[in-house]
N, C-alpha and C positions, 0 to 999 in steps of 0.2 A: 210263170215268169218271175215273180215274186222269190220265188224260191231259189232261180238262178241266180238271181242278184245278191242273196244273202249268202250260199255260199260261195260265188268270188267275194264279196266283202270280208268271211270267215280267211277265207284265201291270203288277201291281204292283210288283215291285220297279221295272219302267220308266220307271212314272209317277212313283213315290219319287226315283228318280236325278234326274229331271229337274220337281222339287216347287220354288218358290219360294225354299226352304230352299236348295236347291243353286246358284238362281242370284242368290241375294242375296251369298252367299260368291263367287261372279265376279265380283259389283259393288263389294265391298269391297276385292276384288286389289287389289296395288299396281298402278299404271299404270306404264307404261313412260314415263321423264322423257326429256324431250326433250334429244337432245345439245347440250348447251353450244358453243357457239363460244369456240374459243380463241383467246388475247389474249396480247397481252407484259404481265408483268409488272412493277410497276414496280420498279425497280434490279436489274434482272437485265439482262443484256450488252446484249440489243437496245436495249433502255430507256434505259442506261446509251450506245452508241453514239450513238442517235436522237437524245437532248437536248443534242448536242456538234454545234458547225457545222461543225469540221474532217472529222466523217466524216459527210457528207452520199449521197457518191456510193457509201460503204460501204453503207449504212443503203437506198436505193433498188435497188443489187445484193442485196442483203439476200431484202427484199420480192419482187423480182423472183424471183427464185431461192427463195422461199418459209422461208428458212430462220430468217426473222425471229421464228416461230415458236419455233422448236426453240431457240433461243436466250436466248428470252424466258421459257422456261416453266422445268419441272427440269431436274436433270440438271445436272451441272458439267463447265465448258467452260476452257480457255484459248484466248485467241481474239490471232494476233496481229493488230492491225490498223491495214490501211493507209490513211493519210491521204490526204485530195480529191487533194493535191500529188501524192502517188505515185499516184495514177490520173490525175491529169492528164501523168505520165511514159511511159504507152503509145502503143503509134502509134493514131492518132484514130478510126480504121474498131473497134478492136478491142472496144471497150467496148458500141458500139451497136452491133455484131454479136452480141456476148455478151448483151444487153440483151431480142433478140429473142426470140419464143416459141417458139421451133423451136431455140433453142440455150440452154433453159435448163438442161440436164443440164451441158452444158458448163460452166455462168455456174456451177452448184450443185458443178462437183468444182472451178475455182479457188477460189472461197470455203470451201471443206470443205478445201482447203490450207493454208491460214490457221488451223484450230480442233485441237485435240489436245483428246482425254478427258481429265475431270480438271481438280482446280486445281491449276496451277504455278506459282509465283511464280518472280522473276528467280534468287533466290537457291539455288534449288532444282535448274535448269538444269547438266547435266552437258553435258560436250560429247561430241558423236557425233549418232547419229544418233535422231531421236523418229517414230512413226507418226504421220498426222495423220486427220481425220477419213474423206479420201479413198483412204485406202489406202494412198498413195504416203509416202514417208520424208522431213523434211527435214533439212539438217544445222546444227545446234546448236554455234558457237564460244563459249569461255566464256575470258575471261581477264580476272583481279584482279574488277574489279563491272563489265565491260564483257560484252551477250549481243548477239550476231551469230544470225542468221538465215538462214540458205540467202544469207550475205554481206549479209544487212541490217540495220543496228544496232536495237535496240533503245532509243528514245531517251526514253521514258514508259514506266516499270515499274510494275507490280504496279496496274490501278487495278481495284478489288475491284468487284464487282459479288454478286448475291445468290445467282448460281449461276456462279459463275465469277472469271475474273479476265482482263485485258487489256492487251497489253503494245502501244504504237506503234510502227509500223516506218514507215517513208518508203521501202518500194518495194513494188509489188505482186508476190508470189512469184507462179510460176506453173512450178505440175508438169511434168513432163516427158511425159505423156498430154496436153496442150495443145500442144507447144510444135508451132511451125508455125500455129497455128492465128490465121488473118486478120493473122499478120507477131510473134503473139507469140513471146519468146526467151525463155531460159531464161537 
């Protein structure tokens, strides 16, 4: 007898667990929200690039290379960057080589040459050597208010953007993990 009584008891607690009551509190859960798509920001570096006609071909390698993103959101970036002019200074196969979807790691570590962690302004710039986003080092010449770049000047300092800052250079650097690659040089 004993035993029938435990399980109707088993019984009911069963039927309790799984009462109206239990699943009206499932229906009230928070839902899970649907991931947002993320977007550039506006006056943050991409935003800041994109609405400039002089870095058109930056802003396209950008996108391509997906970093328009990364750029556009948090996070503080110094980004130097090269004008159409200095891309249009490569040998002609190199860019729509770089451009393709099979060589976007490669398009993603020249562009990550160009970015250093952090806001740096001109003035800030010690000479030596600075990490960049790709791992590799580039070298930093500083003399009286003149910044040199892996030998590229600096010729547009400090333009602020909302997570970052961007200095213009007129050549496109390119890491020493590239060089060779479809006749680029270092």
């Amino acid at each position: 007898m004993k035993t029938k009584h435990m399980i109707h008891a088993t019984l009911l607690i069963s039927m309790a667990a799984a009462s109206p009551i239990a699943f009206s509190q499932d229906a009230t859960a928070e839902k899970p929200k649907m991931e947002e798509k993320a977007t550039v920001q506006k006056g943050s570096l991409s935003s800041v690039i994109g609405d400039s006609v002089t870095f058109s071909t930056l802003t396209k390698a950008l996108k391509a290379a997906e970093l328009d993103l990364t750029l556009g959101n948090k996070g503080e970036f110094t980004i130097f960057a090269p004008t159409d002019e200095a891309f249009g200074k490569l040998p002609a196969e190199v860019l729509t080589k770089l451009m393709l979807p099979e060589n976007k790691e490669k398009l993603r570590s020249l562009l990550l040459y160009h970015v250093v962690a952090g806001k740096v302004l001109a003035a800030d710039f010690k000479a030596g050597e600075v990490k960049t986003m790709n791992g590799e080092k580039v070298k930093v010449a500083v003399e009286a208010d003149k910044v040199e770049v892996d030998g590229s000047k600096v010729f547009s300092a400090d333009v602020t953007a909302t997570n970052g800052v961007m200095h213009t250079i007129g050549t496109v650097l390119v890491p020493k993990s590239l060089e060779g690659f479809a006749g680029l040089e270092k």
